[in-house]
LUMROLUM-879450 format. One record per residue (C-alpha): x, y, z; residue in three letters. Coordinates in steps of 0.001 Angstrom, whole numbers, plus 500000, padded with zeros to 6 digits. Example, Ala and Ser with C-alpha at 12.3 -4.5 7.8 and 13.67 -1.06 7.14 Angstrom:
<sites>
x_y_z_aa
512300_495500_507800_ALA
513670_498940_507140_SER
</sites>
This chain:
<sites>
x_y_z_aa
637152_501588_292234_UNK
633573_500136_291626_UNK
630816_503429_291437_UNK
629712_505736_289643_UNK
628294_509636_290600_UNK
626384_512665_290069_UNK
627327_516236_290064_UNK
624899_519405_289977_UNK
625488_522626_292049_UNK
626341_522331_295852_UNK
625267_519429_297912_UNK
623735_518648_301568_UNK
627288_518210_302331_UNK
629295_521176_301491_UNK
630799_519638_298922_UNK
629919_520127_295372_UNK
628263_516590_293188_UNK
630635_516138_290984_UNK
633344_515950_293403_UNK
631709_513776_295586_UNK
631269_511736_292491_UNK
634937_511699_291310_UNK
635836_510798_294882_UNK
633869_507679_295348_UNK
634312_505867_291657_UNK
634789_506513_288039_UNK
633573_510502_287275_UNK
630455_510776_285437_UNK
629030_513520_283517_UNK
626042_515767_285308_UNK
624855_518960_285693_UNK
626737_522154_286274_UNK
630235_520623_287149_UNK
632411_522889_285044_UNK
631146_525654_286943_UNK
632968_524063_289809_UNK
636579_524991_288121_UNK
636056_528170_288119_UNK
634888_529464_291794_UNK
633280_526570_293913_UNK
633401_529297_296941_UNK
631627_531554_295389_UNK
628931_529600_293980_UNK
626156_530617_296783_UNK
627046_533875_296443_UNK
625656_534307_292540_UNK
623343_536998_291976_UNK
621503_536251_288925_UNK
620606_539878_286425_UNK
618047_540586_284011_UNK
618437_540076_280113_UNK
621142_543076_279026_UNK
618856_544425_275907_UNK
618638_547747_277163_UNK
621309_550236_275647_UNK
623312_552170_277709_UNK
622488_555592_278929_UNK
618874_555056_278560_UNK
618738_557335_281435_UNK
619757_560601_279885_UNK
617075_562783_279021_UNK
616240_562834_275601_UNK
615980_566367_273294_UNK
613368_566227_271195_UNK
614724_567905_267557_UNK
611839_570152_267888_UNK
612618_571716_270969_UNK
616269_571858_270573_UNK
617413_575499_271224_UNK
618794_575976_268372_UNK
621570_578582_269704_UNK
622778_575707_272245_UNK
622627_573500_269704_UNK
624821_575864_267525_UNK
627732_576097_270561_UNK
627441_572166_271084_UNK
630324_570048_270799_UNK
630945_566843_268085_UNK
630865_564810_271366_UNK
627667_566444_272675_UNK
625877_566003_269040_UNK
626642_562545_269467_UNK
625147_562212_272836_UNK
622122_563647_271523_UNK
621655_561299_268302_UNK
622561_558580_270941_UNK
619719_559663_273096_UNK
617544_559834_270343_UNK
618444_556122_269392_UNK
617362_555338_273228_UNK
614137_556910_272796_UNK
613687_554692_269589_UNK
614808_551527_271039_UNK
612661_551800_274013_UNK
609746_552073_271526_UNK
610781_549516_269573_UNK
611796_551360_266856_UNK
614643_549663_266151_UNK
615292_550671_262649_UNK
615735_554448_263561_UNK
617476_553622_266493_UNK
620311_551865_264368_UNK
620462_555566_262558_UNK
620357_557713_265463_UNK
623540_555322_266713_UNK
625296_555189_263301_UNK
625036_559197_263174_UNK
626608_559067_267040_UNK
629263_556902_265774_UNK
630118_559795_262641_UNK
630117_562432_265207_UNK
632039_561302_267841_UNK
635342_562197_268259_UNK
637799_559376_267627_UNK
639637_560164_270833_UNK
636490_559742_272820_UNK
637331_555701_273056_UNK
634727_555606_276343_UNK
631645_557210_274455_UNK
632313_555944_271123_UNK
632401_552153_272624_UNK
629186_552951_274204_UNK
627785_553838_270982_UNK
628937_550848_269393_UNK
627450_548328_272093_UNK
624189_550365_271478_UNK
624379_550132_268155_UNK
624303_546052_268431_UNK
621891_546095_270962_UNK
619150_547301_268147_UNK
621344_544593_265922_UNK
620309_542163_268652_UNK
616842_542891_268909_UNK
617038_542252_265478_UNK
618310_539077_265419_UNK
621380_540220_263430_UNK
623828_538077_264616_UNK
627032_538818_262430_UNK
626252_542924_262595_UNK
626230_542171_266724_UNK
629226_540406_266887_UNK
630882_543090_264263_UNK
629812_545952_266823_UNK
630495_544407_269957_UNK
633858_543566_269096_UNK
634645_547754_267798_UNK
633192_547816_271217_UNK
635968_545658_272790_UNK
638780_547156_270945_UNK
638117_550591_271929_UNK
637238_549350_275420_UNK
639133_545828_276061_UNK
637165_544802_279226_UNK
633950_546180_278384_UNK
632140_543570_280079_UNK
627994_544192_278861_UNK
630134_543966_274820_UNK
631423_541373_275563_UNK
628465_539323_276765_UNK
626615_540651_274248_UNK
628949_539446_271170_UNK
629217_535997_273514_UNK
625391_535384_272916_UNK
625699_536012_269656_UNK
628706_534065_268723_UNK
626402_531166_270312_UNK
623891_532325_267895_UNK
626443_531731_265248_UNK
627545_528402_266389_UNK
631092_529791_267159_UNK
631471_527784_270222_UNK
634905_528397_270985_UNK
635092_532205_270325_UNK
632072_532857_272788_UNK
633411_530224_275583_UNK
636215_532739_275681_UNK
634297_536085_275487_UNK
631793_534339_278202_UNK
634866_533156_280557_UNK
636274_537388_280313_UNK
632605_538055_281784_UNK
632922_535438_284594_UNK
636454_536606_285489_UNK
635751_539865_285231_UNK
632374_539873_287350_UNK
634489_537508_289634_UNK
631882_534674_289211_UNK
628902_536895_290362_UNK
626672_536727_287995_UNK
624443_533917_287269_UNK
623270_534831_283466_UNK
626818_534603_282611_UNK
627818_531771_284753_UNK
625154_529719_283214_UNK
625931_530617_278966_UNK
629500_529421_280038_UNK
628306_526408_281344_UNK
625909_525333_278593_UNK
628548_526417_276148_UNK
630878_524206_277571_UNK
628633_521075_277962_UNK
627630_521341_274385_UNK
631571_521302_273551_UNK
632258_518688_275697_UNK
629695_516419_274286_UNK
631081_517629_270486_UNK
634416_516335_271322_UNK
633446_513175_273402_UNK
631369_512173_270981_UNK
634085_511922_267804_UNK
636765_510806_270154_UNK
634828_508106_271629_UNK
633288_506954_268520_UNK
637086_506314_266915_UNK
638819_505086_269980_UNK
639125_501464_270424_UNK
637939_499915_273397_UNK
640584_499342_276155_UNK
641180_497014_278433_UNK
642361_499128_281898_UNK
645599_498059_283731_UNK
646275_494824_285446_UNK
646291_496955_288776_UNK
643143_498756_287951_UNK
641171_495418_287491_UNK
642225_494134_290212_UNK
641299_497106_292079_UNK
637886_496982_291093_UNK
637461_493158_291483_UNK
639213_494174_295302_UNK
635969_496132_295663_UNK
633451_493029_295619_UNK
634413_490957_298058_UNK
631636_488287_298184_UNK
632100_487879_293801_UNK
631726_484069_292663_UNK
633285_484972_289319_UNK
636268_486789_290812_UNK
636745_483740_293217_UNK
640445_481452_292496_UNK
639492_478406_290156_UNK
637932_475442_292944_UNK
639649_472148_293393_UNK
638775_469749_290319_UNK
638125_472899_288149_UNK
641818_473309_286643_UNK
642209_469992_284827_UNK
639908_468251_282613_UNK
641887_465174_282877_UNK
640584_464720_286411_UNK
637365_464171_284750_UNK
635939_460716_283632_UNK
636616_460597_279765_UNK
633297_458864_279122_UNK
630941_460347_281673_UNK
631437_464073_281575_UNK
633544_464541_278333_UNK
629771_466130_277318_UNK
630537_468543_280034_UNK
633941_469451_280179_UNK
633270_470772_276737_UNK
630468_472732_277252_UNK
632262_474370_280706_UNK
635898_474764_279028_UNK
634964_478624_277773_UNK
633822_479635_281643_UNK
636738_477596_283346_UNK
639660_479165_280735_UNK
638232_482033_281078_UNK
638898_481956_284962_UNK
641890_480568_283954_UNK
643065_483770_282014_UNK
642140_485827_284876_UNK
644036_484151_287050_UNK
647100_484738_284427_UNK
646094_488352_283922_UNK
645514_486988_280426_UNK
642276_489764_280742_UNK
641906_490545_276690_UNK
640967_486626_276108_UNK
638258_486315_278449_UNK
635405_487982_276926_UNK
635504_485718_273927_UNK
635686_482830_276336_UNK
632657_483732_278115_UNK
630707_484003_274841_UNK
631945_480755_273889_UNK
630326_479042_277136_UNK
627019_481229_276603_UNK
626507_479959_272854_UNK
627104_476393_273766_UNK
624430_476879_276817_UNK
627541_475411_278997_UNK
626944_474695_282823_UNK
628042_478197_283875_UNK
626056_480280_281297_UNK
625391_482358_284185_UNK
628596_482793_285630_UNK
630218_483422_281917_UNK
627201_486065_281399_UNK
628266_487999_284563_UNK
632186_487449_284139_UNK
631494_489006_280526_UNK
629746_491999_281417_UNK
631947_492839_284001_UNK
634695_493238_281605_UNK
632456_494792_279141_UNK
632063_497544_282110_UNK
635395_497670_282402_UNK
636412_498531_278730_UNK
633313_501233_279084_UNK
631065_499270_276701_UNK
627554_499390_279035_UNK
625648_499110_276435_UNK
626990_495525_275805_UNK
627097_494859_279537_UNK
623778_495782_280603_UNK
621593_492470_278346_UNK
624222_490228_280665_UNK
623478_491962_283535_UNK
619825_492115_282932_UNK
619348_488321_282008_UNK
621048_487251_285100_UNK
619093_489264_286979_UNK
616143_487252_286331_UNK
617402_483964_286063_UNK
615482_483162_289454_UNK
616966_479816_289580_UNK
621110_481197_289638_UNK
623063_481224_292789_UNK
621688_484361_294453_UNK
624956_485319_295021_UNK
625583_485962_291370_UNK
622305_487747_291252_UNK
623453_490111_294132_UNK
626429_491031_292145_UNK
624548_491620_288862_UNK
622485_493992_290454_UNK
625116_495722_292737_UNK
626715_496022_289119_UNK
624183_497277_287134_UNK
622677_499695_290305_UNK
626268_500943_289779_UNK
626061_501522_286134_UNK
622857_503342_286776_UNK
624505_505660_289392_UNK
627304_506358_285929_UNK
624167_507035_283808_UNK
622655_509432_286523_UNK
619585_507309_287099_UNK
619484_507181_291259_UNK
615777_506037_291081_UNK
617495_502763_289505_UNK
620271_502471_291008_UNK
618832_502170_295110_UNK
615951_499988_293225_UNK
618702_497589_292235_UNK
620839_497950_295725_UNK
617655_497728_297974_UNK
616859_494429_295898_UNK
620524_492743_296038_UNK
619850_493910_300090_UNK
616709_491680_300096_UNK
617788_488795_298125_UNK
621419_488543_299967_UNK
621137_490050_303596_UNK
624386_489216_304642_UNK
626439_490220_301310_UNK
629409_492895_302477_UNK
629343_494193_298882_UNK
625458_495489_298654_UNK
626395_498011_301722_UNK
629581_498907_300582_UNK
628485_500248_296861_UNK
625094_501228_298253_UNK
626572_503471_300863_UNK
628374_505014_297895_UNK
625138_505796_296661_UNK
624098_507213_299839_UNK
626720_509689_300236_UNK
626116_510839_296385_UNK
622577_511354_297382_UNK
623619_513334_300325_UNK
621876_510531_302856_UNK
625538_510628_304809_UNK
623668_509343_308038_UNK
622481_506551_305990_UNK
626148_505998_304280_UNK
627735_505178_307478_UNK
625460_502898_308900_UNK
625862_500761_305277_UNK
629624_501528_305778_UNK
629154_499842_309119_UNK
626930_497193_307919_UNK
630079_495922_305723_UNK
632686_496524_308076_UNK
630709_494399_310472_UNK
630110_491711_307925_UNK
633739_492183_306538_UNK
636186_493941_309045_UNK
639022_493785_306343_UNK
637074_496162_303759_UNK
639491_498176_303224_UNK
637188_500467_300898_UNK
634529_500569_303327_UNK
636603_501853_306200_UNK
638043_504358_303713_UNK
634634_505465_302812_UNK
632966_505461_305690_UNK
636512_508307_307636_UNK
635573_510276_304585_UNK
631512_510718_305131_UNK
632314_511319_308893_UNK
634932_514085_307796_UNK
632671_515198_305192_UNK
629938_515746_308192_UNK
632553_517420_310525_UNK
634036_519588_308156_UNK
630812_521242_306636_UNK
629341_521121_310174_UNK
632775_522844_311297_UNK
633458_520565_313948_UNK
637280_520751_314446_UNK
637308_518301_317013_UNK
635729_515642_314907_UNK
637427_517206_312066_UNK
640775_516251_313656_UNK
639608_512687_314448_UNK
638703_512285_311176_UNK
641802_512767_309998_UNK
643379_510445_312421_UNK
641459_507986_310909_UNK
642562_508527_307723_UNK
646229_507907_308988_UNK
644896_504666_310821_UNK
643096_503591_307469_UNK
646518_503885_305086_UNK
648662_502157_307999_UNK
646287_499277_308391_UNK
645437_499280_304178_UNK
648897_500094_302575_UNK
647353_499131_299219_UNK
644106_500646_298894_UNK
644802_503190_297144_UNK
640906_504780_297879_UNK
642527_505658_300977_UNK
645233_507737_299635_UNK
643275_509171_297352_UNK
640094_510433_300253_UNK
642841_511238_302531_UNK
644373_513767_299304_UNK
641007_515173_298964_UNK
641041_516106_303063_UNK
644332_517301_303291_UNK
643645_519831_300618_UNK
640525_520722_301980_UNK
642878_521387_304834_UNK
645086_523491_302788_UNK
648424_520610_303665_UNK
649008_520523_299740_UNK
652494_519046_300087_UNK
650800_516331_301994_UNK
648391_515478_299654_UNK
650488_515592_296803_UNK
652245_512893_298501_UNK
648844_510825_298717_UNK
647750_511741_295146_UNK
651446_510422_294240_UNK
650869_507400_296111_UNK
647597_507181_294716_UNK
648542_507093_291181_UNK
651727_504524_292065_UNK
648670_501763_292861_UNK
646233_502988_289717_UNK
648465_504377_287236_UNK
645322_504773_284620_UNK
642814_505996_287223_UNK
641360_509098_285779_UNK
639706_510751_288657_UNK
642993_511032_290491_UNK
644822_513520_287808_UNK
641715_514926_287815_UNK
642226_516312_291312_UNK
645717_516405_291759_UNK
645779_519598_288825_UNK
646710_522075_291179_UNK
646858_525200_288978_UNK
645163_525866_285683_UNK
648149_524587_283937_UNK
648901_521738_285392_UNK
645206_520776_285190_UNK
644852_521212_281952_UNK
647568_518416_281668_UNK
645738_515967_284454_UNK
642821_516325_282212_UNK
643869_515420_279132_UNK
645674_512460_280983_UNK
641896_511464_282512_UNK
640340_511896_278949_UNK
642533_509295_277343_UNK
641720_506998_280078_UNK
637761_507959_280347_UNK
635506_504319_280370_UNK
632907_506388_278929_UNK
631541_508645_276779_UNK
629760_510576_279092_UNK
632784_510662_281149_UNK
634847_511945_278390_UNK
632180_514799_277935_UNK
632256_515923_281344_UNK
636256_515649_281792_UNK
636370_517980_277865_UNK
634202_520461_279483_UNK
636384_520565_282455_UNK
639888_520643_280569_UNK
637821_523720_278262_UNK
636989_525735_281093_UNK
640660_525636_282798_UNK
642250_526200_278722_UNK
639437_528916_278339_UNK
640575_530491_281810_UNK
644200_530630_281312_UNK
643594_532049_277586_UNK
642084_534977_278928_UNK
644269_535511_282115_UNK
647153_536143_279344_UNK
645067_538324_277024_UNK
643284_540960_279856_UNK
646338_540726_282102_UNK
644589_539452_284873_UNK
645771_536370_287540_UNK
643912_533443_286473_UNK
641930_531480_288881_UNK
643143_528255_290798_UNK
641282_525258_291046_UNK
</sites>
């Protein structure tokens, strides 16, 4: 699959970014997506609270020492001395006194009665509230958690020692105490929501970043190439060898011998390709670019495409760029270079780039079925679904054998019917999708937009089958373990199949956020006894 994606909260179409991304080409990292395991339903309904620095009970009147009566005072309770230093320590904190505050809750804490777990968590959580406002990080999290053990899902605690734990740079201790809050508020609260988030981007990033760095680059399946070379199909470069290209011998020895030496890198490099022979080729093309050969452009395309597809961008984008402006190359190798590179940008979350490059291959090469094909993938990322199908149509018209395009386009017109609840069109939608695997048995696009409707249709034995089907065609296509997880568990195992196979490293960060928060979940399902969340 040839594009790229962006993510963020919920888009035009009912259907959150990062999905849409995932669906449409390789999974990219952006914006809130790990929110999205945890409750995509209730994601509207967030109700966003201000900062918890306020101890608890502020509310209770306060008794001033001086006008204590001191016979009450006399008949009172350990428990009701306590509330009283406690309200003292309110009446302190609310001045800003924290200092005396911290006293007032420490006496609380001596005269509270150790059965009293309620009130003497309370105190506690006070107590590291005045930490907080002192920015007394390890006292905090020390507090918070005496807090916790005396009351296990004391959720305003337990945020509490989360930001601090931040504080402290224990990432994976608060990503836990953060996920409680979220379970336990059942994904209501914004403030919470968003730590959990952030927390898990910067761990994602953390691990991406020393995983990708030692990993060698490497080279995707024989199916998966040709996949993505399936997706372009007006591509010089991905074109059979021409008549007269195989064998130098047809040449004449003293006339051309110049040339056949200068073209051999570009032509055995075709001719690897055409053997699957795909870990020889880059070296080929470099060969015919250093010698300034006869298809320096056509080796500097051929060479970043495989640079793209080993998730090295940064090597692929000089290539891309330099054919780009070579105004005298075949145009048609220009289209692709920028249908290419406007693809990469859509990976590296530039859309400003990426329909500059697409609107450009549109001029330059009007009648090119690949520049409406990847730039109605843009279209539907951008939430421009009107605009999708009429490039989807553009391509079919030019190219009524796409089978991508005709996948793409049934899923933007379900997309549209099912967010618009339209069950007629709904159901014709899904038709289509039958009528699109019957006529495509290969594509495996199909299968895998069909999956993504079925469950959206709740027929999960169905699109297990297509996810299965899927994955037969593109055994190392991330995005597709990605959604066939199912449960927590069994996407904690689709992840870490999608990480090994991520092109890049911004990939790999998004996919170790995603794998976190589903680990994180299922952690703390076991530890509070509650039913952890499904995807």
């Amino acid at each position: 699959m040839a594009a790229s994606k962006p993510v963020e909260p919920q888009s035009a179409t009912g259907l959150p970014r990062w999905q849409l991304a995932l669906l449409v080409g390789t999974p990219i990292v952006l914006g809130v997506g790990a929110v999205y395991l945890w409750n995509r339903s209730r994601r509207k309904g967030m109700k966003g609270t201000g900062e918890r620095k306020t101890p608890e009970g502020s509310a209770s009147p306060v008794q001033g020492q001086d006008g204590a009566n001191r016979e009450e005072e006399k008949n009172m309770s350990p428990l009701d001395h306590a509330q009283s230093s406690k309200n003292k320590g309110n009446k302190y904190f609310k001045a800003g006194k924290y200092e005396k505050a911290i006293q007032c809750y420490t006496e609380a804490i001596g005269l509270c009665p150790g059965d009293q777990k309620a009130d003497l968590s309370t105190f506690y959580q006070n107590r590291a509230a005045a930490f907080e406002q002192q920015l007394k990080w390890t006292e905090v999290v020390q507090d918070c958690s005496q807090a916790v053990e005396l009351n296990p899902r004391y959720i305003k605690a337990l945020f509490r020692r989360a930001k601090a734990l931040e504080k402290l740079d224990n990432k994976k201790e608060c990503l836990e105490d953060v996920t409680a809050v979220c379970i336990l508020e059942a994904f209501q609260n914004q403030q919470s929501m968003l730590l959990a988030d952030k927390v898990l981007k910067q761990l994602g990033k953390e691990k991406a970043k020393e995983k990708y760095k030692n990993r060698e680059p490497m080279m995707p399946s024989p199916q998966f190439i040709k996949s993505y070379f399936s997706s372009f199909t007006d591509d010089i470069i991905s074109q059979p060898l021409q008549k007269g290209e195989k064998k130098d011998e047809d040449k004449d020895k003293e006339g051309e011998a110049a040339e056949i030496t200068e073209s051999a890198g570009y032509l055995k490099a075709k001719q690897y390709m055409e053997e699957e022979n795909y870990d020889k080729i880059i070296s080929e093309c470099t060969k015919e670019i250093e010698s300034g050969g006869r298809y320096t452009a056509e080796a500097l395309l051929l060479r970043a495409t495989f640079y793209l597809l080993i998730g090295n961008a940064t090597a692929a984008q000089p290539d891309l760029d330099q054919v780009i402006n070579m105004k005298d190359a075949n145009v048609k190798l220009r289209a692709n270079a920028l249908i290419k590179r406007g693809s990469m940008y859509m990976q590296q979350q530039q859309p400003l780039h990426s329909t500059q490059d697409f609107n450009t291959a549109a001029e330059i090469d009007t009648q090119n079925p690949d520049v409406y094909h990847h730039r109605g993938q843009l279209k539907i990322l951008l939430d421009q679904v009107d605009e999708a199908v009429g490039d989807f149509d553009e391509c079919i018209r030019l190219r009524p054998d796409s089978a991508l395009a005709q996948a793409q386009k049934c899923f933007a017109l379900y997309r549209q019917a099912y967010t618009g609840n339209n069950l007629s069109q709904v159901e014709k939608a899904m038709d289509g999708f039958e009528d699109v695997i019957r006529r495509f048995p290969k594509c495996a696009e199909g299968y895998a937009l069909y999956a993504q409707a079925l469950t959206d249709q709740q027929q999960f034995g169905k699109a297990d089958e297509m996810y299965d089907k899927c994955i037969e065609l593109e055994p190392d296509n991330a995005t597709t373990y990605v959604h066939k997880g199912g449960n927590l568990d069994k996407a904690i195992e689709m992840f870490n199949k999608a990480i090994n196979l991520a092109k890049s490293e911004m990939e790999m960060a998004h996919l170790y956020s995603l794998c976190d928060a589903a680990y994180a979940q299922t952690e703390v399902a076991k530890k509070y006894g509650l039913k952890p969340p499904t995807l």
